[in-house]
C-alpha angles and dihedrals in degrees: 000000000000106000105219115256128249120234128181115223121203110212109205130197097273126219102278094207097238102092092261120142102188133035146195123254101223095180133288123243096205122078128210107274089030115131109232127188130220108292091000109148117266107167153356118236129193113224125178092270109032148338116273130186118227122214121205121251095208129055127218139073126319128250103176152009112206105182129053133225104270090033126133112228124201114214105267096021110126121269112186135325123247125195120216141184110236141060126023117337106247123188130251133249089027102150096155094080128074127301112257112234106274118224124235102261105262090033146094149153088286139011133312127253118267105236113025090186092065099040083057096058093032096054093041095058094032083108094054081045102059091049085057094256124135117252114244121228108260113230101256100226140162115255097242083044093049088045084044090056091046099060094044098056089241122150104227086211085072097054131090116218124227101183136109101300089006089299110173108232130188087264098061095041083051080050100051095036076057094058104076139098113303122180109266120208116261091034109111123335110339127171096282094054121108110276095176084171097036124084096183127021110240124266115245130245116273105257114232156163124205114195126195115241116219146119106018100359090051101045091040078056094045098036093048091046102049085053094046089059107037100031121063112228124211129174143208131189134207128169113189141165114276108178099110088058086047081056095042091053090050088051102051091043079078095038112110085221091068102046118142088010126088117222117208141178082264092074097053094050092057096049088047083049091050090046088053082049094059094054105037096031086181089083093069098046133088138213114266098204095183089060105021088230127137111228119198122195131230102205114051107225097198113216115211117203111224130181110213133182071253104062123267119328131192117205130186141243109202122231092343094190099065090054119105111214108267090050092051088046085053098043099053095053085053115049078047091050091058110042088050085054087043091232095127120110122233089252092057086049092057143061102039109148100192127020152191139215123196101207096165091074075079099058092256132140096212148298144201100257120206113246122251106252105277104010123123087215155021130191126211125197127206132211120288101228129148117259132156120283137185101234112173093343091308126107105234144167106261134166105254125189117179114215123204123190126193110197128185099250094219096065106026123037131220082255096055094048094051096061097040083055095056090044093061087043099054086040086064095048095051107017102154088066097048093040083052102054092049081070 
């Protein structure tokens, strides 16, 4: 009878399909000795964009984990060691040799697991398992809240999660670090107490955190200000009268059309955007600075801002043109949806070509947003709030909302934005002729 013989895989960090060289470790939820299956979950890694879970593409028991959580990854570098049960023994550690095909992160030569959730937890207490004793729930905790812990010094067992499904976020791990002894006046010497010997009390440390920057955080830095100083920003301003796109919202939320979506003044805002588009193409271009041409897109791959307990994502609306309203309605709360809950995959996060930011869901007016690497645009929209309005001669109570769009000056001109802003403007003002004629 042949015994099988034993060979030792090296998993590296695979191509993640979005042009990154580097990621973050998040933390693994194997441990050296576990047993883990074909595709079953090992880790969690932080890209530029989201964060992704790797399976694994061997199956057997592993050896050794050769990356720890924090740390920065270069694309190929080893990850762990696996040893299986078939084919030649191969030792262990061997660089030297070729690389092993790397799987797209998410894939593998089967499926995936059903739940990933429970392969997680079940994979991370197989060794407790195997002694008899029974696995611990594991806190269920975002990967910036789970860095953020790390560096505090806070046991995520201890903190109470607020997040969507009780899921622990940075703020509550800022809120429970918080929590601990602090001096309290009239404990100890304090500066009212008796120095003889001392002219002057003595001044008190400076109190800081330092935070480590990386995955999401340290892209969205690099990425900003890469854009800030290549690209010249220029910016317009219009503020206009949107009530008619406030009455419109209210309208279609009773629409059949619209069942099971909600509609809001974002939509509209994004159909006026593409109309402009259609006019003024430059908006939805970039810079090719190897050739010094200017490239314009035909699809308009629409570009949502989205802050996140992450940092800012940007996820992307495919070919927005070709989407009626409903399913552009649909499509933005979802991709949003998706990348808050960080359920977006790096290749949802990538490729817009144009983009826009709400910040009035913040309570703000406006602001001169930075442009998304290579894009020729970005739109921010202001808070709707009543304000007095001169409507037919008249001061009245209207619905305003002020736009702001920063352009890339190479490619668009003061004159071009301009008119794409009044189009969106005037858009706002008389939204049912224009979406009818998109029709």
């Amino acid at each position: 009878m042949t015994n099988p013989t034993r060979a030792v895989e090296e998993f590296r960090l695979p191509d993640l399909g979005e042009g990154l060289t580097e990621a973050d470790w998040v933390h693994w939820v194997v441990a050296v000795g576990d047993r883990v299956e074909l595709n079953q979950v090992i880790g969690e890694v932080e890209t530029a964009k989201a964060t992704v879970e790797l399976p694994s593409p061997y199956g057997g028991t592993v050896e050794e984990l050769l990356v720890e959580p924090g740390q920065t990854v270069p694309v190929g570098a080893p990850l762990l060691r696996i040893a299986t049960e078939d084919g030649p023994a191969e030792p262990a550690g061997d660089s030297d040799g070729p690389s092993r095909p790397s799987v797209l992160v998410g894939y593998g030569p089967g499926d995936a697991p059903q739940s990933r959730r429970a392969t997680r937890r079940i994979s991370a207490d197989a060794g407790r398992a195997r002694d008899g004793d029974p696995p611990p729930a594991r806190p269920d905790a975002k990967p910036g809240a789970r860095k953020l812990a790390a560096l505090l010094e806070v046991d995520l067992d201890t903190v109470t999660g607020t997040g969507r499904g009780g899921v622990i976020t940075r703020d509550d791990v800022r809120r429970t670090a918080g929590h601990g002894d602090e001096p309290t006046a009239g404990h100890g010497e304090g500066p009212t107490a008796e120095r003889p010997h001392s002219p002057a009390p003595e001044a008190s440390p400076e109190r800081t955190t330092r935070i480590p920057v990386g995955g999401v955080r340290k892209r969205t830095a690099e990425a900003v200000s890469r854009s800030a100083f290549t690209a010249p920003h220029a910016s317009v301003f219009l503020t206009c009268d949107a009530t008619a796109t406030v009455d419109l919202v209210s309208t279609l939320r009773a629409s059949p059309a619209f069942e099971g979506v909600r509609p809001t003044a974002l939509s509209i805002v994004t159909r006026a955007l593409l109309h402009a588009i259609a006019d003024e193409p430059s908006l939805n271009a970039h810079w090719d600075d190897d050739t010094g041409e200017i490239v314009l897109h035909h699809d308009v791959h629409l570009g949502i801002a989205t802050a996140t307990s992450d940092g800012l994502k940007v996820p992307v609306v495919r070919e927005a043109q070709r989407l009626s309203l409903p399913r552009l309605a649909r499509s933005i709360a979802e991709v949003a949806d998706r990348a808050r809950t960080g359920r977006s995959t790096p290749s949802e996060l990538t490729g817009s070509t144009v983009s826009v930011t709400n910040v009035g869901v913040f309570g703000v007016d406006g602001g001169t947003p930075i442009l998304n690497p290579g894009e020729s645009a970005i739109l921010a929209v202001g808070a709707i709030s009543d304000r007095p309005w001169v409507v037919d001669g008249a001061l009245a109570i209207r619905k305003v909302v002020t736009l702001s769009l920063s352009f890339d000056h190479r490619l668009v001109d003061g004159e071009q934005a301009g008119r794409a802003l009044a189009t969106i403007g005037a858009f706002l003002g008389d939204p049912v002729p224009m979406l009818l004629a998109d029709t």
